[in-house]
N, C-alpha and C positions, 0 to 999 in steps of 0.2 A: 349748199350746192346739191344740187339734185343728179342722179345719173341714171338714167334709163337704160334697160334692156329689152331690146323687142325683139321677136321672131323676126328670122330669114331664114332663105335656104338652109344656109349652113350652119348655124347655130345662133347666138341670139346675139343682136348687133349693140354696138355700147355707144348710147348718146348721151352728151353732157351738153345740158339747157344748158340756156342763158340764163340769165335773172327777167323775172317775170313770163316767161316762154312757158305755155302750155305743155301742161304731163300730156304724155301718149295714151291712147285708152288700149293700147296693144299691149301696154308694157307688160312684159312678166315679171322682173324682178325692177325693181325700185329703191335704190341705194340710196339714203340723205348723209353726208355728211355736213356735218356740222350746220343744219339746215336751219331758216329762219323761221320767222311764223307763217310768214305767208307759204312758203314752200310747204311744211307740215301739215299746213290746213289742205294746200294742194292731193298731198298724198292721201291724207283722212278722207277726199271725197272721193276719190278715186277707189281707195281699200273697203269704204266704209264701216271705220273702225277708228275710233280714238289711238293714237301715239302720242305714249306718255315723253314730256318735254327733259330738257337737260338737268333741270334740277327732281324731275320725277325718278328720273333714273337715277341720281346721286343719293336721293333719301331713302327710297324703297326699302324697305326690308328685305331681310332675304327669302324669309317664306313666304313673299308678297310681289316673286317677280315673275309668277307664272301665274296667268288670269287667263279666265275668256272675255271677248268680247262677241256684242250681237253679230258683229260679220269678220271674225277672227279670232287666232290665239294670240295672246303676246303671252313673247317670254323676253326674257334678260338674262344672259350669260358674259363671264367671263372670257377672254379668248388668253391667248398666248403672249398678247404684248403684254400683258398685266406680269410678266417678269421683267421689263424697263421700264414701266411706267407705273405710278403709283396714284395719281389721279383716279379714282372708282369709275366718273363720266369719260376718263379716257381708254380706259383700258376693258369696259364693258360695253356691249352690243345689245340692243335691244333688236327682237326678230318678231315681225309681226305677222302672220302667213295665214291664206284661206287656202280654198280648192284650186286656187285662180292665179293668185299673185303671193308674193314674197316683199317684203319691205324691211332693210335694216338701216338701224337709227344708229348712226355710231360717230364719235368724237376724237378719235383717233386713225392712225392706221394699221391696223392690222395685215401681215404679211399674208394670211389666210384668205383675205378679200380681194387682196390683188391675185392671188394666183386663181383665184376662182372664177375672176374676170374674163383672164386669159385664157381659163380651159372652155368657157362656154360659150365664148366666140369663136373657138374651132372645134368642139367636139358636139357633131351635130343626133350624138346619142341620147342628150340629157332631153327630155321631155322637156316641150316650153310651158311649164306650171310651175307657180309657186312652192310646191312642196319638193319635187324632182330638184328645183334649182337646190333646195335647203340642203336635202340630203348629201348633195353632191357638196355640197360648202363643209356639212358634217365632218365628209371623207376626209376632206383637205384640213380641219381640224384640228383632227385625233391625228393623223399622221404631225401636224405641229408639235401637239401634246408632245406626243414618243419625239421628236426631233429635240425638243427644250429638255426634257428630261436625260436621253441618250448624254446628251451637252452637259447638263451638269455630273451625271456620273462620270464623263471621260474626265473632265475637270477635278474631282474626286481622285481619280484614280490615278492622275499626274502628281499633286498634291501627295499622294499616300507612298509616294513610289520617292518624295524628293524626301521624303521625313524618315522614312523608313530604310530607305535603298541608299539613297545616295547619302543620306542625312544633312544636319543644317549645319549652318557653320557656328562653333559651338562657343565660338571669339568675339560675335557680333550678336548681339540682343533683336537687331534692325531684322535678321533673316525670321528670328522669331514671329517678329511684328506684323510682318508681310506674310508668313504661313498662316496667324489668326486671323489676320485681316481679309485673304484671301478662302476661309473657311468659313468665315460670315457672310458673302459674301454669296457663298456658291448656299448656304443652309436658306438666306433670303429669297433665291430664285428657286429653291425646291419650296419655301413655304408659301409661295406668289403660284406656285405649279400644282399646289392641294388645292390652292383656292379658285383655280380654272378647272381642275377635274372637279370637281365639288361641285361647282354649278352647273358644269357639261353635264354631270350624269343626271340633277335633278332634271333637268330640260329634257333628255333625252327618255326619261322615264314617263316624263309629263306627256311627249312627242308618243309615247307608246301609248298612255291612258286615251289619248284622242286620237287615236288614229282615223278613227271613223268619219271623225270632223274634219281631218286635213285631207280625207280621200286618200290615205298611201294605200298601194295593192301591198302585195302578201310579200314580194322583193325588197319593198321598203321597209316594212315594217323588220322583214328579217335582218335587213341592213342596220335599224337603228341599232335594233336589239343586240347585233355585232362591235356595235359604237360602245354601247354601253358595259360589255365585256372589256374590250380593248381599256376605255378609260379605268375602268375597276383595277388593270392589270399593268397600267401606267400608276394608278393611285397607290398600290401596294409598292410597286418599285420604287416610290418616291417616299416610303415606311422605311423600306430597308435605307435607304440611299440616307434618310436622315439619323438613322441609328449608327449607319458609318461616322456620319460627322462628329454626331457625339463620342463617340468612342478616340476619333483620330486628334478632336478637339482636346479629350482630357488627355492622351497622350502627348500632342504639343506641349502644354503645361505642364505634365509632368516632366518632358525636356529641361523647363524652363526651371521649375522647380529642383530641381538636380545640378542643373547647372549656376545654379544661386547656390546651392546647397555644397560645389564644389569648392567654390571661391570661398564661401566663408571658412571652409576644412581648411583650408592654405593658410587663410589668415589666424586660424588659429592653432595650427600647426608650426608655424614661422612665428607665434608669440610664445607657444611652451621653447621652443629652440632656443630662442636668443633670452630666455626671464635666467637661467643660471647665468651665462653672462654680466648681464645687467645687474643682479644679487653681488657677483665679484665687484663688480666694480662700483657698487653704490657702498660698498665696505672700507674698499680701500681708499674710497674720496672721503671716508669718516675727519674731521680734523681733532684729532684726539695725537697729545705727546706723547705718552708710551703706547702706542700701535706697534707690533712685530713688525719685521720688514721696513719698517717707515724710513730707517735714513738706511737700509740696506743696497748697496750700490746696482749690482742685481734685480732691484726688487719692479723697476718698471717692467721689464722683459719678461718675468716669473706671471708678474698679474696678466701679460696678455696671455701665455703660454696656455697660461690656468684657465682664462676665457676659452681658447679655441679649444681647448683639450673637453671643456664641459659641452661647448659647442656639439664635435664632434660624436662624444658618449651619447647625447640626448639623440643627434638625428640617429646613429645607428638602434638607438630603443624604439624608435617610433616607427624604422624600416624595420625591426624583427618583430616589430606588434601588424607590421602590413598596413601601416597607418600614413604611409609617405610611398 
């Protein structure tokens, strides 16, 4: 599918072809999702510049996703969804931009592209060029970036507060299950979150080397270059945020460890208890003739006596050792 955006008055209007319907030669920006061949050859003559197809994008290397071509840059980045999605071709954007036009190649949806949609059909600020559209896509980004990240620290810090604070229930293994469960979970979307900052900054760096080429004035360039700090300072918080997990992770286990660690105290505690007992009375089941006590009329009543009384000596040794 192909989606156009062309100048108007008020900001750049959003047209979605039909199949087979002629590209606009106005367009400024040139959205394909999940585009055919025919459509991508459509764009290629218009940009004049090869875009790389679905499986180009899924094999690429990574130090092989920013090139030039004779009439543009391509690059390939990561976005934001690549924390729900695990597909490479879904969760990656290819962005191909001259002086003129903008064109991104992408197999997913990104919340990024929709909002971007929206702001430039009514903010009739944005310059109708392909670079002006980029950067302002950039903006809407990085502000993702920080939104995905914020979200896994608040989750982090629910999580540290219910382990910590409130604690787990110490009866049930299941509350366990569900705190590690829920810690991998949150460590997956911070490590899906290095791998979008990782390739935001290279792109962004890249956007810097050529500036020349993409025509940004001196605002844009300052902007990228702003881009590129922000991400740096999203990538660091996502260093701390995962040395939290690890830490809150080994403390779960240690929980869990302790709490194993209790149980089996008990049961070994309740087997030194009850072993003089059980010594008594594996004595006096002896069947031996002359045994003391044996036809002593008293003598059933004496053996439990003597059980509970050892009973009781042993637990008060193991309450004065602090061991019960």
């Amino acid at each position: 599918m192909i989606i156009a955006y062309c100048p108007t008055v008020n900001g750049l209007e959003r047209v979605e072809l039909a199949p087979g319907a002629a590209l606009p030669t106005t367009s400024v920006w040139i959205d394909l999702f999940a585009p055919t061949h025919e459509e991508q050859k459509a764009a290629e003559k218009l940009m004049g510049a090869e875009i790389p197809t679905r499986d180009e994008i899924t094999s690429i290397e990574t130090s092989e996703r920013l090139y030039l071509e004779p009439g543009a840059v391509v690059m390939t980045a990561q976005l934001p969804i690549a924390t729900q999605m695990i597909d490479p071709a879904v969760s990656s954007v290819t962005f191909v931009v001259n002086a003129k036009r903008l064109v991104t190649v992408r197999y997913g949806e990104p919340r990024s592209i929709t909002l971007l949609s929206k702001k430039i059909q009514m903010d009739g600020s944005i310059a109708h060029i392909g670079p002006a559209v980029l950067v302002a896509l950039l903006d809407i980004i990085v502000d993702r970036c920080a939104d995905e990240m914020e979200s896994a620290s608040s989750q982090y810090d629910a999580l540290a507060v219910e382990v910590f604070g409130v604690g787990l229930n110490t009866r049930k293994t299941d509350s366990y299950q569900v705190a590690i469960k829920r810690l991998g979970q949150i460590g997956l979307h911070v490590s899906k979150m290095h791998d979008v900052c990782s390739s935001l900054a290279r792109m962004l760096l890249y956007i810097g080397t050529h500036a020349k080429r993409l025509g940004l004035n001196d605002d844009q360039i300052a902007d990228c270059t702003m881009f590129g700090r922000d991400i740096h300072s999203i990538k660091e918080h996502g260093d701390a945020l995962d040395n939290k997990l690890t830490f809150l992770l080994d403390a779960t286990v240690g929980l869990v460890t302790l709490e194993q660690n209790q149980i089996s105290k008990i049961f070994t505690v309740l087997g030194l208890v009850f072993l003089p007992p059980t010594l008594i009375a594996s004595i006096y089941g002896m069947n031996f003739d002359n045994m003391p006590e044996l036809r002593w009329q008293q003598g059933f009543e004496f053996s439990i006596g003597l059980m509970l009384v050892s009973v009781v000596v042993t637990f008060l040794f193991f309450r004065w050792k602090r061991l019960l």
